[in-house]
C-alpha positions as CSV (number, residue, x, y, z in Angstrom):
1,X,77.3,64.8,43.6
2,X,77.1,61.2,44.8
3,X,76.0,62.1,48.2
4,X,73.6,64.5,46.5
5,X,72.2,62.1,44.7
6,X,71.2,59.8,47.3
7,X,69.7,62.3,49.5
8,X,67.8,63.3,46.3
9,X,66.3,60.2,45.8
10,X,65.5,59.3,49.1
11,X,63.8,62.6,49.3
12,X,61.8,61.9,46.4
13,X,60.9,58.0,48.0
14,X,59.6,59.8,50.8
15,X,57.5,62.9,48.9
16,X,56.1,60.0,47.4
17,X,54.7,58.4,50.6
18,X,56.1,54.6,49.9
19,X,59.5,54.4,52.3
20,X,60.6,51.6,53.6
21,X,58.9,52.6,56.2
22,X,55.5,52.0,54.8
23,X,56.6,48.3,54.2
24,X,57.8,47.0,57.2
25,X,54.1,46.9,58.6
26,X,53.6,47.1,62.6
27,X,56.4,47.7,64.6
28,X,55.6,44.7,66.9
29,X,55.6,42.5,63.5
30,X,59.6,43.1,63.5
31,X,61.4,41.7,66.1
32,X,64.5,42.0,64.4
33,X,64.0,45.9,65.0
34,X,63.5,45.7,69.0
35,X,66.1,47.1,71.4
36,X,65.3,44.9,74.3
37,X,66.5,46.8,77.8
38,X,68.0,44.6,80.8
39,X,67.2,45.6,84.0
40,X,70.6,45.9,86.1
41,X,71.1,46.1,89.6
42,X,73.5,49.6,89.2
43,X,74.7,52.0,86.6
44,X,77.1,50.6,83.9
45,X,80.1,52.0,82.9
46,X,79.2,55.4,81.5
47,X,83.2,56.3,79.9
48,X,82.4,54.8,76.8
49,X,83.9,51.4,77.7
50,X,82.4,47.9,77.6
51,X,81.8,46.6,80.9
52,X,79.7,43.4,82.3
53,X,76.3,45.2,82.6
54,X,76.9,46.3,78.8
55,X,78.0,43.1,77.4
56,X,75.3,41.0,78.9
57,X,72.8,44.0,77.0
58,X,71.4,42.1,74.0
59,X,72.8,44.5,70.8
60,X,70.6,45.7,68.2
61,X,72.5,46.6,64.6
62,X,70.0,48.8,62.1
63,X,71.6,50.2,59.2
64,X,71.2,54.2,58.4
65,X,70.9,55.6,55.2
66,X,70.9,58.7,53.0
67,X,73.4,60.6,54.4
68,X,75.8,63.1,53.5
69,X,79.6,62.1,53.8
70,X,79.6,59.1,55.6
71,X,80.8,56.3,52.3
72,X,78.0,55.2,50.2
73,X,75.8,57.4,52.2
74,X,75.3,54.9,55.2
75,X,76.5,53.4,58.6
76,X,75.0,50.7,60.5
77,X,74.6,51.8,64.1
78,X,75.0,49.3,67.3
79,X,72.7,49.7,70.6
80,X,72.3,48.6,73.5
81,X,69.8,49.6,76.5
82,X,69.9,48.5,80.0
83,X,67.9,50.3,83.3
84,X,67.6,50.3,87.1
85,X,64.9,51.0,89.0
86,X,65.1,55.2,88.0
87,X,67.4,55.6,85.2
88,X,67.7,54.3,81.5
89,X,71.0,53.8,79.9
90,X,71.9,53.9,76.3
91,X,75.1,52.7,74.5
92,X,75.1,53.4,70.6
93,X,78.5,52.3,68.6
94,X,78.8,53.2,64.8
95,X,81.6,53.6,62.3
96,X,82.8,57.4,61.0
97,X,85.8,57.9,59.4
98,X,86.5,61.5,60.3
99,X,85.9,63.1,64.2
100,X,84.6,66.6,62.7
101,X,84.8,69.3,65.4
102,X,86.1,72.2,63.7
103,X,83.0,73.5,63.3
104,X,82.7,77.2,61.1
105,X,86.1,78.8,62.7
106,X,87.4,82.6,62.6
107,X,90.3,82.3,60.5
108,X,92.6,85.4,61.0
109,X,93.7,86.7,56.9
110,X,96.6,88.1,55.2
111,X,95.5,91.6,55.0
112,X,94.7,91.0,59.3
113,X,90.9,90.6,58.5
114,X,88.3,87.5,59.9
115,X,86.4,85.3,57.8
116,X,84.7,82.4,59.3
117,X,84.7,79.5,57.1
118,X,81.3,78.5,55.8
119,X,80.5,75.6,53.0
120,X,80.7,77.4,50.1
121,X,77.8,75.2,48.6
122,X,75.8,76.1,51.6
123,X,72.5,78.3,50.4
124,X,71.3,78.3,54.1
125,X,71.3,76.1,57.3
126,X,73.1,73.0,54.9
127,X,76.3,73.4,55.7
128,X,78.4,69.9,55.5
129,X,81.7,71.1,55.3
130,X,82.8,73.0,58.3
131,X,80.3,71.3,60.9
132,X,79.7,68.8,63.5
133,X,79.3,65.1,64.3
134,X,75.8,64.6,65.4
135,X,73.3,61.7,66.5
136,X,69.7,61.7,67.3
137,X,67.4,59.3,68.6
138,X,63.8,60.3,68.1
139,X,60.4,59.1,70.6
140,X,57.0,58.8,69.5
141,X,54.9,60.4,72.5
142,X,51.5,60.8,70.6
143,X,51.8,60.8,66.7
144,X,50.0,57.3,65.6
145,X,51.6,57.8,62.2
146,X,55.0,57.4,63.1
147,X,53.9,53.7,64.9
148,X,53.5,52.6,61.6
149,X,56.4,55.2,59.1
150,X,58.6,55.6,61.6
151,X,61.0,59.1,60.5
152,X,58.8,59.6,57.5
153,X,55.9,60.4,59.1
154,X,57.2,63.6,60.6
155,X,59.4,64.5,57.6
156,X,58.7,67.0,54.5
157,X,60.8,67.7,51.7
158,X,60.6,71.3,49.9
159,X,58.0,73.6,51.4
160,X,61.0,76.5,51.1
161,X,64.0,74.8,52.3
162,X,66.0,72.2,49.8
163,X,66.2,69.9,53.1
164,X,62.5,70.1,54.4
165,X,60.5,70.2,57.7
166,X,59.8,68.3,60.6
167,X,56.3,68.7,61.7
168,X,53.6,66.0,63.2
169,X,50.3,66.3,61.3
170,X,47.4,66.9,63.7
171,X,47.4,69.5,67.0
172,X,48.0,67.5,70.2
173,X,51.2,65.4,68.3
174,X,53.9,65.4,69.5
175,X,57.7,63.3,69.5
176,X,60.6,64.2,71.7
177,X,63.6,64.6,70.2
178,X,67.3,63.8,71.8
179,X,70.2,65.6,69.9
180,X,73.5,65.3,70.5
181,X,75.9,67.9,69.2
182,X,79.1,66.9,69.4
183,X,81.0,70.3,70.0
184,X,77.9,72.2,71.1
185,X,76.5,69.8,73.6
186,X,78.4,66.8,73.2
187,X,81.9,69.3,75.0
188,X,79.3,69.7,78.3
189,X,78.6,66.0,78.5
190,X,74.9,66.6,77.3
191,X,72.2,66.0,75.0
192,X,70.0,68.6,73.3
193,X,66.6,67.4,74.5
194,X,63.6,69.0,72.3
195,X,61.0,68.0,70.4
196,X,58.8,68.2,67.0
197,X,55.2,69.9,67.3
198,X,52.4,70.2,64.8
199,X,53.8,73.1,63.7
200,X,53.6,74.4,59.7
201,X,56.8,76.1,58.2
202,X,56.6,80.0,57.7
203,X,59.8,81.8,56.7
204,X,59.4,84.4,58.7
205,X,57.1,82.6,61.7
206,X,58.3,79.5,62.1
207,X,61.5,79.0,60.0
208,X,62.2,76.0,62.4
209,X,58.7,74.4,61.5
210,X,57.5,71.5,64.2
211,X,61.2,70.9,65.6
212,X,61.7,73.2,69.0
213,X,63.4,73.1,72.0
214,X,62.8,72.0,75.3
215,X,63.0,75.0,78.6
216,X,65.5,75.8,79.9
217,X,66.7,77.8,83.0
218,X,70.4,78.3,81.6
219,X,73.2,77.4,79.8
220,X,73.4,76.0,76.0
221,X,75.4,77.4,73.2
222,X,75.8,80.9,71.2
223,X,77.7,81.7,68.4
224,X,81.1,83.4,69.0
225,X,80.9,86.9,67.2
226,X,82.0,90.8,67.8
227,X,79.6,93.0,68.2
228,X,80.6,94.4,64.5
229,X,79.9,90.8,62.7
230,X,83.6,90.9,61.8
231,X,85.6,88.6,63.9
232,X,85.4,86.9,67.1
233,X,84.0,88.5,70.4
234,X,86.0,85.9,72.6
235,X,89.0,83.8,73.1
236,X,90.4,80.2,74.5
237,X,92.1,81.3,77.9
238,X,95.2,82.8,77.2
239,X,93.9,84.0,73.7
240,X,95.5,80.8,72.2
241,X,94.1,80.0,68.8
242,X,92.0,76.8,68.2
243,X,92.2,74.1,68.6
244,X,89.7,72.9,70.5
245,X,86.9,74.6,68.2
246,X,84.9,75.6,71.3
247,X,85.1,77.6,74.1
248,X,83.6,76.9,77.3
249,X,81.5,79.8,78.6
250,X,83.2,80.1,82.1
251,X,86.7,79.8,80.8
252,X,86.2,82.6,77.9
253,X,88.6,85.8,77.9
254,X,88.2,89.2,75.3
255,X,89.7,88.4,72.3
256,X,92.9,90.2,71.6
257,X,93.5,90.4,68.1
258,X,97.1,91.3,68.6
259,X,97.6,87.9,69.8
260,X,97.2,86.2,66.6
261,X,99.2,86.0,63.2
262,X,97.6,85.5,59.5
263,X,96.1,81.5,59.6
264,X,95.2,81.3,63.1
265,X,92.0,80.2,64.3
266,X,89.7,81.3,67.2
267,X,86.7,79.1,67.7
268,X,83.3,80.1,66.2
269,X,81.2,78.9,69.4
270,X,80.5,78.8,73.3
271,X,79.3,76.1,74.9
272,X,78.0,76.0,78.4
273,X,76.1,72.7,80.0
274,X,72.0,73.4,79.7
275,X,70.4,73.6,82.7
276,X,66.3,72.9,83.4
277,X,64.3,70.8,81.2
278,X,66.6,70.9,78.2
279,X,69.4,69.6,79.9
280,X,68.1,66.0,80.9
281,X,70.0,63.9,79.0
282,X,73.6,63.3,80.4
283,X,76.5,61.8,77.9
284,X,79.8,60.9,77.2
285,X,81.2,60.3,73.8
286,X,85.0,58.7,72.3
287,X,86.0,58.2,69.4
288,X,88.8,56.0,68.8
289,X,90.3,54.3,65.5
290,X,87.1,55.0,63.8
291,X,84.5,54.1,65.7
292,X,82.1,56.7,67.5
293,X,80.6,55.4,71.2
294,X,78.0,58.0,72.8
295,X,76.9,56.8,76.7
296,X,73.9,58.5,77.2
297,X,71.2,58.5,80.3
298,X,67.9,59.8,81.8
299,X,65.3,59.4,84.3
300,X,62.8,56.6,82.8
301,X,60.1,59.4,84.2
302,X,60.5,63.4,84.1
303,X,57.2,64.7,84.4
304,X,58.0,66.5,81.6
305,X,55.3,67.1,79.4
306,X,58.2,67.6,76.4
307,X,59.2,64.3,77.4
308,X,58.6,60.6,76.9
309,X,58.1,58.9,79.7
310,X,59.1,55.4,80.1
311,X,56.1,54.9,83.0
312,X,54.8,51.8,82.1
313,X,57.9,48.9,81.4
314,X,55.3,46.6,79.6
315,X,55.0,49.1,77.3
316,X,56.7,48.8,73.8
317,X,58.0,52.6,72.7
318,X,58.6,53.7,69.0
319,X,61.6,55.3,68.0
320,X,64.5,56.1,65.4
321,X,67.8,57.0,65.1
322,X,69.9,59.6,62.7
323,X,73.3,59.9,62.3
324,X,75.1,63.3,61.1
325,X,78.5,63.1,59.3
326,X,79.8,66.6,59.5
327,X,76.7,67.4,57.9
328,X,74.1,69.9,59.5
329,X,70.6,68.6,58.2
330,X,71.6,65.6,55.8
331,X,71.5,62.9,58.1
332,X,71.3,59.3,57.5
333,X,68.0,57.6,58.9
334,X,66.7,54.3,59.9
335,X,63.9,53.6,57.3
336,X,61.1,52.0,59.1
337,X,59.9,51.9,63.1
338,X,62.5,50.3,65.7
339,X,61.0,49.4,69.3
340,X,62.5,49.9,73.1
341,X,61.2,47.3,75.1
342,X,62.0,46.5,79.2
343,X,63.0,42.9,79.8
């Protein structure tokens, strides 16, 4: 109820239209809220660890809030940024006390029967009990509101879904959107690279609202279920039960029930790296004695017209970050606008 309550009230701050964000007034006003990138003469280290290139990267710290089972709702989250003459590179450090991958398993019953475990408390698409860590970074490509409210210009509370809508508010808007999974992308060394359109929610239409997906030309994740909806369709090589809680899509065999006895697992998803547009954002991630690190990396410029392009390096570019705690939509935010500039 705790963690209810938060996301309640921050909900209700931001139906209201006075966030943080709101108060913080232009992002260039802040310095304490720019991630300033050093230019380095090669890659860093991308495993995770702390080499040169990334200790000489001047950290930002920003605190997250609102967010469903991290403690008091909130974790303050570390970057760093350095580049090279084509690629960007990204370090982000922050503090979770669980390393949540078992994400909605089959779980084989008494009676021989499947049942997938689901948050009982979930009414639909809020599931924060059997999920995934997650972490997002969000871009401001064209939305002039989100210069100036960061997150909250973008998000909606209600309109049919207890956890709202992203959506921009004019035609022509547009943010891009990196997502990393960690058992559906995060297993394939990825991000999820979309985006968030002008796009109203509809039930039926649009259940997704403004947030969509970058193409792609392959790959990405499906759920793992039998063609009657009542167990598993595949199985971990060998038909061994879980874990891990995914199965890679080239390493999948036919699930043999026979294999399994009453309180085994199978995992609930396949996972194969994305390929095209949607797969441009490369990433390693570790976890170790409580402390997530996620490496990630792309081109400065795509060409991409789902992407922001880092073209110009006097430019300074809007963003913010979210961080999931085993928690599908209730993330915890950075109120207000943070800035990437190139040194």
């Amino acid at each position: 109820m705790r963690g209810s309550w938060k996301w309640m009230v921050s909900a209700l701050v931001l139906t209201a239209g006075i966030g943080l964000g709101l108060l913080v007034g232009p992002l260039d006003a802040q310095s304490k809220n720019v991630l300033r990138a050093t230019k380095v003469a090669a890659a860093p280290a991308l495993d995770g660890t702390m080499d040169a290139a990334w200790g000489a990267a001047p950290a930002l710290t920003v605190k997250t809030v609102g967010g469903k089972n991290l403690p008091g709702g909130s974790t303050e989250v570390t970057l760093r940024a350095v580049y090279t003459a084509e690629t960007v590179y990204f370090l982000v450090q922050y503090k979770d006390e669980t390393n949540s991958v078992r994400r909605s398993p089959w779980v084989k019953q008494a009676d021989g029967s499947w049942q997938k475990l689901t948050d009982p408390n979930d009414k639909g698409g809020d599931n924060n009990l059997y999920y995934e860590d997650k972490m997002a970074v969000l871009w401001n490509m064209s939305t002039p509101a989100f210069e100036q409210r960061g997150c909250f210009a973008v998000c909606h509370t209600g309109e049919g879904k207890p956890y709202g809508n992203k959506y921009t508010a004019n035609a022509g808007e547009r943010l891009d959107m990196w997502h990393w999974k960690g058992v559906r992308t995060g297993t394939v060394g990825q991000f999820d690279d979309q985006y968030v359109d002008n796009t109203r929610y509809d039930k039926d239409k649009a259940p997704e609202a403004g947030r969509k997906s970058d193409p792609k030309t392959g790959g990405g994740y499906v759920d793992n279920v039998g063609d009657d909806k009542k167990g598993p369709k595949f199985a971990l090589k060998g038909n061994r039960p879980a874990p891990p809680y995914w199965i890679v899509d080239g390493e999948k065999e036919p699930f043999d029930d026979s294999k399994y006895k009453a309180g085994d697992e199978v995992p609930g998803i396949i996972v194969s790296p994305l390929t095209g547009d949607r797969g441009d954002i490369a990433a390693k991630d570790v976890y170790k004695d409580g402390v997530r690190t996620v490496v990630f990396h792309r081109k400065l410029v795509t060409g991409s017209e789902y992407d922001v392009q880092f073209s110009d390096l006097k430019k300074s570019y809007a963003f913010g970050v979210a961080v999931f705690d085993n928690a599908q939509v209730r993330h915890a935010y950075t109120p207000g606008v943070l800035t990437l500039r190139f040194e």
